[in-house]
N, C-alpha and C positions, 0 to 999 in steps of 0.2 A: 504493500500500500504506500510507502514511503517511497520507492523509489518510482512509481506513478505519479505520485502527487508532485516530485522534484519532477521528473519530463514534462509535465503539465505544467510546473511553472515557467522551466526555460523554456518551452516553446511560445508559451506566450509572449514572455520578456523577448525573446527575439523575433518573434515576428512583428510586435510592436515597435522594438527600435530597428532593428532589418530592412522590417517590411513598408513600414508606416512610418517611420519618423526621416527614412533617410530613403524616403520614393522620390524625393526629388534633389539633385545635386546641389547642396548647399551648406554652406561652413556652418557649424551650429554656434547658437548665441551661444554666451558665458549662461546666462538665465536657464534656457532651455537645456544646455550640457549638467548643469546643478540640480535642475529639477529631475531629469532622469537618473541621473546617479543616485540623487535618493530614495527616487522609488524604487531602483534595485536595490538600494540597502535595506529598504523598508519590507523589500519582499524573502531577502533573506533571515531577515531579524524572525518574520511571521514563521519561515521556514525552521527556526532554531526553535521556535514558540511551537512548532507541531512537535519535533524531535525529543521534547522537553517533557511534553504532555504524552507522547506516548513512549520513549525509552530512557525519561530521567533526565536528573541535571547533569550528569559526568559527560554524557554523547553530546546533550547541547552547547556544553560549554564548551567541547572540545570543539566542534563544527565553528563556533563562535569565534575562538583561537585561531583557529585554522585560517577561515575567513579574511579575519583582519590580517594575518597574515602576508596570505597571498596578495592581499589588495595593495598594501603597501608594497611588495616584492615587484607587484604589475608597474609601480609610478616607477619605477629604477628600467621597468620595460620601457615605458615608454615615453623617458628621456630619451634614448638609444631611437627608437622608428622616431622622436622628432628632427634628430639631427639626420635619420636618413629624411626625412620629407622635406626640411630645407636643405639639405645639399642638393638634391635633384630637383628643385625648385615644381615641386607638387603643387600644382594649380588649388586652389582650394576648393573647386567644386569636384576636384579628385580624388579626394583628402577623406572625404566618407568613406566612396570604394576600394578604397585601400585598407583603409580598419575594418571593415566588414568582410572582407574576403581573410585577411588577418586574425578576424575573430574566430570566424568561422575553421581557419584550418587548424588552430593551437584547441579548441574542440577534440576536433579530433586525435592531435597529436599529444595532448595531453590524458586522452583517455587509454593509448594505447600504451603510456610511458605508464602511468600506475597500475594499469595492468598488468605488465609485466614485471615491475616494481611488487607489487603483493605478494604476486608468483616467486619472483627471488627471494625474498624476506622470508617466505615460507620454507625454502628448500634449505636457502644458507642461511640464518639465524649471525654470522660472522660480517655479513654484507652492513647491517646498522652501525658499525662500528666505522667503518668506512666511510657511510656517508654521514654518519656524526662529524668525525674528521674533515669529510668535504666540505660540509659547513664552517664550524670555524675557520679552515683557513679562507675560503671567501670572507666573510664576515672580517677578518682582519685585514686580509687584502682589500677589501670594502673603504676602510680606513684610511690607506694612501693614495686612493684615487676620487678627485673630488667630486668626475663628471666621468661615462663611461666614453673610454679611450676606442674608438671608431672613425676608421675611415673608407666610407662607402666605396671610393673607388677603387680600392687595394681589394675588396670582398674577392674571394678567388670565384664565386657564383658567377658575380658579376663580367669576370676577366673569361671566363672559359666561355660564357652567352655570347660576347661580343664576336669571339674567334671564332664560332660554330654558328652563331645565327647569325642573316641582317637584320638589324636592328637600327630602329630610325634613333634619329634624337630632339624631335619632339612625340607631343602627346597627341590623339585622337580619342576629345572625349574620356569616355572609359573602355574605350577597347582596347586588346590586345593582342592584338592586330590589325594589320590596317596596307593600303593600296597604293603604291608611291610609284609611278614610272610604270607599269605595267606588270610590278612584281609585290607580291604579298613579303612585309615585312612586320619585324616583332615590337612592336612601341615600348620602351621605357616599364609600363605599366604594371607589365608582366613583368617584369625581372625585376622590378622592385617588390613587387609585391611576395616573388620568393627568396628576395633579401631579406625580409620581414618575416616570412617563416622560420626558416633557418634560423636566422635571429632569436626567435621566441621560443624553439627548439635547446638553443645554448641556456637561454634563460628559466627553461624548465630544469636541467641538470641541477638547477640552485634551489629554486620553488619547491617540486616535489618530494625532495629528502626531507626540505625545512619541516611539509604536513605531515612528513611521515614521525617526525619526531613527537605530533603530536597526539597523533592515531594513527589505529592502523586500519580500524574500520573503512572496508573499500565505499561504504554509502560516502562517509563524514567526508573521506581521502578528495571523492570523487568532487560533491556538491560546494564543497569551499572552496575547490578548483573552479569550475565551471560558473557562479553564482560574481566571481572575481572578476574572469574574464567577460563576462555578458556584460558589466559596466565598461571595461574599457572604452570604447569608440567617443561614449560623453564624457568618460573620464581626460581622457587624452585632451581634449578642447578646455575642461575647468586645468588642466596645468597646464598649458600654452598659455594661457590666460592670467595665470596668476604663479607662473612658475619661481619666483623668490619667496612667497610663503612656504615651500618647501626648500627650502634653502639647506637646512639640518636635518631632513627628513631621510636622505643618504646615508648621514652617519647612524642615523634612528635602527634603520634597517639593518644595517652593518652587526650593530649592538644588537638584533635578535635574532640573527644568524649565529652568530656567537652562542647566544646563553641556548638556544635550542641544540645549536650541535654539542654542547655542553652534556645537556640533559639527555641526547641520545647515548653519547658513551657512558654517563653513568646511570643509566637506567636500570640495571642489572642489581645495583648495590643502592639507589634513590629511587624513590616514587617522590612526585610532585604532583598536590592536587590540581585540578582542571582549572579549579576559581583561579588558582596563585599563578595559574601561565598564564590566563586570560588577563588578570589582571596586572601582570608586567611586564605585557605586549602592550594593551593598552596605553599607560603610562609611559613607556617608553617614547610611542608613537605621540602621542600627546605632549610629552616635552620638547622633542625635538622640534613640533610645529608652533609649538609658542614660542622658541628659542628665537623659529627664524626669525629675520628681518621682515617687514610690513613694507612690502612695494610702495612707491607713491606713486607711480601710474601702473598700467596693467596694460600689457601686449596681446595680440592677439598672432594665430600664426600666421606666417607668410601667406600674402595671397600671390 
């Protein structure tokens, strides 16, 4: 019944902002990027409120955990897809279609990384320890870098498309492909768009150990994944928009990468209840964005 009740809500949430909010090509307001982001937060929170009501506080809070999590882990995502969308100077009424076909494939590619993620954990019991480790050292590594270090045109994706396909250099709309001289060539569009894959592929190597540290429950794993990335698209436009209130919010994450891969190596000889994680992610996240700096004006992205 739970896991009916979660596909019934991401199909709605996505066909609402998918289908409906982003039917016609258009940069979204700061207003309208904030208003939907809280109604997916709002529909997650109801979804913690069902998990709660019917399997306890321990699963909710840990879905809770997980949650804020990933969300946070996603704004460090998509820092990284904004500097690809201004280096290839992303039209902005392309700027939708690019985060929705983005959404739509870390969906996928993230259902198949914990799936096989649960399956490992099951057979090797040795692998936690690993990616406990994996985590801290990102999370320190986190630390000395203040903005993620990318450059679009080095991507070897990118170098090996150019060699093997023609490839125009402008855009057509949103197709991905398009008719130049009497020969079918690859627009930009496409191969940015699986620069952005790949990209969020690298980014899940970090995300998914962080949930696993918090459950192992493949529902909790799965739904704080997916609940995370259904906000991205409005997400991504409220930090274009006011990207120096998260100014500390890098380091923030840094520091819960840290204390979670902490918790997975010692979890063998520590139990930590669900409240005490949830509540110093929270706080954590919470200080870092009051720390930041308060913009005096606010940017929107490149058009």
């Amino acid at each position: 019944m739970t896991w009916l009740l979660f596909a019934a809500t991401v199909a709605v949430l996505l066909i609402v902002d998918l289908g409906i909010l982003s039917r016609r090509a258009h940069l979204a307001s700061l207003r309208e990027s904030v208003a939907w982001s809280i109604a997916v937060m709002v529909a997650a929170a109801l979804f913690a409120a069902w998990i709660w009501a019917r399997d306890g506080r321990a699963p909710a809070l840990q879905f809770a955990s997980g949650y804020i999590v990933e969300l946070a882990l996603s704004v460090d995502n998509l820092l990284v897809f904004l500097i690809i969308l201004r280096y290839f100077a992303v039209p902005a009424s392309i700027q939708p279609t690019v985060l929705k076909w983005g959404i739509l494939g870390a969906l996928v590619m993230r259902g198949l990384m914990i799936g096989a993620g649960i399956l490992l954990l099951d057979q090797f019991r040795w692998i936690i320890y690993l990616l406990g480790a994996l985590l801290v050292f990102t999370g320190i590594r986190m630390f000395d870098h203040d903005e993620p270090a990318i450059d679009p045109a080095r991507h070897p994706l990118l170098r090996r498309a150019r060699r093997f396909f023609p490839m125009g250099e402008s855009f057509d709309d949103a197709q991905f492909v398009t008719r130049t001289g009497g020969r079918r060539i690859v627009t930009p569009l496409l191969i940015i768009i699986l620069v952005i894959e790949l990209t969020d592929l690298v980014f899940a190597t970090d995300s998914i150990p962080a949930i696993f540290a918090i459950t192992r429950n493949p529902l909790l794993v799965y739904s704080s994944n997916i609940f995370a990335i259904v906000g991205l698209r409005a997400l991504y436009f409220v930090l274009a928009s006011m990207l120096a209130r998260f100014a500390y919010l890098r380091t923030g994450v840094a520091m819960i990468l840290v204390l979670v891969g902490a918790k997975m190596l010692a979890e063998r000889w520590v139990t930590i209840a669900p409240e005490v994680v949830l509540g110093v992610v929270v706080a954590i996240l919470a200080g870092a964005v009051v720390a930041s700096p308060k913009p005096a004006t606010t940017t929107a992205p490149d058009r």
